[in-house]
Structure formats: structure tokens, C-alpha cells
VMD Tcl script that draws the C-alpha trace (Angstrom):
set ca {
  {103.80 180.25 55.91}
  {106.17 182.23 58.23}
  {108.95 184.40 56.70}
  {111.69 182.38 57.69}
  {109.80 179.56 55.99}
  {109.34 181.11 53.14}
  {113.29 182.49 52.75}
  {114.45 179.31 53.24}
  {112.40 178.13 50.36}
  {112.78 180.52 48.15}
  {117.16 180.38 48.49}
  {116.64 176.87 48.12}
  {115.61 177.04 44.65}
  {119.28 178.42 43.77}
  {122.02 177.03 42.99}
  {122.80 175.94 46.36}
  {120.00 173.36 48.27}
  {121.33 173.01 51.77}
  {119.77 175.52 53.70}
  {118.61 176.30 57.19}
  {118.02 178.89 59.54}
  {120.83 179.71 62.28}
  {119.74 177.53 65.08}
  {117.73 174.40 63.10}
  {120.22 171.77 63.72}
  {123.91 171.21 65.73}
  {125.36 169.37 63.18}
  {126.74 171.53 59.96}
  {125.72 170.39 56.26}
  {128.15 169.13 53.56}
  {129.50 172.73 51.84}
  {127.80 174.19 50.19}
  {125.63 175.49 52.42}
  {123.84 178.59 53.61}
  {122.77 179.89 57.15}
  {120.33 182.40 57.57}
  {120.73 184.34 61.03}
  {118.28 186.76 62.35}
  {119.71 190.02 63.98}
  {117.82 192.20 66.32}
  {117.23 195.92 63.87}
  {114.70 197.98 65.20}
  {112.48 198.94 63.15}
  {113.78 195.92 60.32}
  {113.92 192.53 60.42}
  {118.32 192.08 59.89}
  {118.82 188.93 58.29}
  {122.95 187.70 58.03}
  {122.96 185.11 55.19}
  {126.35 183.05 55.75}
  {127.58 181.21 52.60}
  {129.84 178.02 53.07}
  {132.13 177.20 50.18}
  {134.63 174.43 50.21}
  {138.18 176.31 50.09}
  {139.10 177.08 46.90}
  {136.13 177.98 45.44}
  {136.16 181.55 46.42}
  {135.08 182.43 42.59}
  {131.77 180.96 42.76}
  {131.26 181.84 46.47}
  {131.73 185.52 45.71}
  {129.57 184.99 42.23}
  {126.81 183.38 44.43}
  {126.92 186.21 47.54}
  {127.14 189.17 45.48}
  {124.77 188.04 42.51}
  {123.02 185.40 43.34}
  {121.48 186.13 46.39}
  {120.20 189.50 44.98}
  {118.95 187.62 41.88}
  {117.32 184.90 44.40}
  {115.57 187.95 46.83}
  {114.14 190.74 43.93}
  {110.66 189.16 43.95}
  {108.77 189.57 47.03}
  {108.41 186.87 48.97}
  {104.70 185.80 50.97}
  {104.71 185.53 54.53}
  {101.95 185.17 57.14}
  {99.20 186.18 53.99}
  {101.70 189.33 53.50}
  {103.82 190.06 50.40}
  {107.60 191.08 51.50}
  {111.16 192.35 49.52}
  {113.87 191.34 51.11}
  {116.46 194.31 50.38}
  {120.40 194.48 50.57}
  {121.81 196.71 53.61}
  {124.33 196.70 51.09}
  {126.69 195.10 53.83}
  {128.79 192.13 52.98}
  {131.42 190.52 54.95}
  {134.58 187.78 53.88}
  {135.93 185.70 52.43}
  {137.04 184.48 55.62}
  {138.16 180.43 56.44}
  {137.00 178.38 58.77}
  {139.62 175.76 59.59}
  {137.27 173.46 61.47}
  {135.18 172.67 58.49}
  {137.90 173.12 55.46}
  {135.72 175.98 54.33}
  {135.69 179.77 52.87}
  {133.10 181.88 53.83}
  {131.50 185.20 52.86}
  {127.84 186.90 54.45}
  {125.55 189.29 53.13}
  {122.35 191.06 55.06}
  {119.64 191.85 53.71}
  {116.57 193.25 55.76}
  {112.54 193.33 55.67}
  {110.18 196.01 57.28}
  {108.67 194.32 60.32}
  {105.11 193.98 59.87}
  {103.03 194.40 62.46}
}
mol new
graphics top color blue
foreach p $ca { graphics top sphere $p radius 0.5 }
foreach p [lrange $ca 0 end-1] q [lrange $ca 1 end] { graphics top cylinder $p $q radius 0.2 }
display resetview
């Protein structure tokens, strides 16, 4: 199983099921819904994990990017026969809307050693 497989699985047992990488489909889920993008980091694999909340619900979208996600990422994770923590840059960015879609948004990166 390849990380991203394997992150995508692993958020999906939250409280939050709709989840795909940045890139795996045009057409944007029914909020909620999470987006994990890959960022070029040098030495780290950067991963942006965008959180789409239906407006309003800014409570639970900060409860679920600032907890939840931390909660969802302390055990390590396998990937490619390797065992891998995700870990907070400690970075976080929102809430911010997104008039298109009706939603509220928030991100948090997290990053993994890149294993060669």
C-alpha cells in the first residue's frame, strides 16, 4: 500500500468519510470533505490537508482541523512495507469561504520523512 493510500484510509475512519487526494477527481464531494495535497519539501514529504465545512459550521471545522486530525495521524501509518508518523509543521491556515461551493474552509500540514 502506497502512503497516499494509506492516509486516505486512515482519515477516512474519522468523523468525516469523503476523502481524496488533490487531483483524484474534477468534480468536488458533498461537504464535508477533505483534500489531501502534496507539496514539494525537500527533505519531507509536505502534505496540505484542506477541510470543507458547510458555512456555519466553523465550530466543528476548527474542532476537527486542530484535534481531530492530530488525534487521526499519532499512530504511524504503513506504507510501501514501511511504518511512518505523520507530524504537524504546526502550520494551519483559515477559516476562509469559498463562495462557489457555500463552504468554510480551514488546512493543516503535516509532513513525513521521505524514505528512500
Amino acid at each position: 500500500m502506497t502512503f497516499n493510500t494509506s492516509i486516505v484510509n486512515r482519515i477516512k475512519t474519522g468523523s468525516i468519510k469523503n476523502v481524496q487526494m488533490f487531483g483524484d477527481g474534477m468534480k468536488r464531494p458533498v461537504p464535508p470533505y477533505v483534500v489531501i495535497k502534496p507539496i514539494a519539501g525537500g527533505d519531507r514529504k509536505l502534505l496540505q490537508i484542506i477541510v470543507r465545512m458547510t458555512i456555519g459550521m466553523q465550530d466543528a471545522l476548527e474542532k476537527y482541523v486542530l484535534r481531530e486530525l492530530s488525534e487521526l495521524l499519532d499512530e504511524p501509518l504503513e506504507a510501501d512495507e514501511n511504518k511512518i508518523t505523520a507530524r504537524s509543521t504546526g502550520g494551519w491556515i483559515g477559516p476562509y469561504t469559498d463562495e462557489t461551493d457555500n463552504t468554510i474552509s480551514m488546512s493543516r500540514d503535516f509532513y513525513i520523512p521521505i524514505i528512500l
